[in-house]
Phi, psi and omega in degrees: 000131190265161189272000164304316176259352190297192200247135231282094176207139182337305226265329160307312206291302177317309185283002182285342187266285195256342188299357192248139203313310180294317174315294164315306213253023153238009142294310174289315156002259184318318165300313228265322175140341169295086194265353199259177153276347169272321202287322180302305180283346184278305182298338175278330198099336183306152142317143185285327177299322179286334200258357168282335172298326187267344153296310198301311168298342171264339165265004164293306192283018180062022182291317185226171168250132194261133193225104158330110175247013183196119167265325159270100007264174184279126165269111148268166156234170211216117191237167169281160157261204189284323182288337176290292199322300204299359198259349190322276232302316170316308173307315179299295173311315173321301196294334182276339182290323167309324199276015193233330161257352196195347160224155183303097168115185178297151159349094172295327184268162147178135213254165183235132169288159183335302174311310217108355192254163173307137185254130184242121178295116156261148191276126192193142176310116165292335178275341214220320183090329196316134180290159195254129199221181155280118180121356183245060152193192223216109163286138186223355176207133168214120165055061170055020171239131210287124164246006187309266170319345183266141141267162194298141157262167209280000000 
């Protein structure tokens, strides 16, 4: 499939934004409070040409807002918007799915909710409250065609 015909979806159009490993992990930074670029760059481990091409691409997409904090010489920090903020709980879900698939031994992060207890994300009906699992919803539209209206095949 050429990228002319693939099929029209949220979730490519997010990773064209946020989808490359440096991206992600200079997101988390900036969520964690490390707003500076030496500070980014020492917790990520990145090359400075990547994670400056990969700032540059999250205040391009509005992701992050870039702001002067020294004008000699001139500094920036990088704080989220509102579309940077709204990407935390996709990180928190990144993360528990790694501490649950892929490393070994405990959690190295781990957060705590308001309440006070570990905090673990679940998937739930904004309408409903109901947890969200596999098999309990329904496709009704993919890649901007209405499915709504076919029945189910037998």
């Amino acid at each position: 499939m050429t990228s002319s015909s693939a099929r029209e979806c949220s979730i490519a159009n997010a990773l064209a934004v946020v989808g490359e490993r440096w991206s992600l992990l200079v997101l988390r930074e900036v969520l964690l409070g490390n707003l500076r670029f030496d500070a980014i760059a020492a917790a990520t481990g990145g090359s400075r040409d990547i994670l400056a091409t990969r700032l540059r691409t999250l205040v391009e997409a509005g992701v992050l807002e870039r702001r002067l904090y020294s004008e000699q010489p001139q500094r920036y920090e990088y704080l989220p918007t509102q579309a940077g903020r709204a990407l935390q709980p996709v990180l928190l879900a990144l993360m528990e799915w790694g501490d649950r698939y892929v490393t070994q031994g405990p959690p190295p992060t781990v957060w705590e909710h308001s309440c006070g207890a570990e905090l673990h994300l679940a998937a739930v009906c904004a309408a409903c409250g109901a947890p969200v699992g596999s098999g309990e919803s329904r496709l009704v539209r993919l890649g901007g065609v209405d499915r709504s209206s076919r029945s189910e095949p037998e």
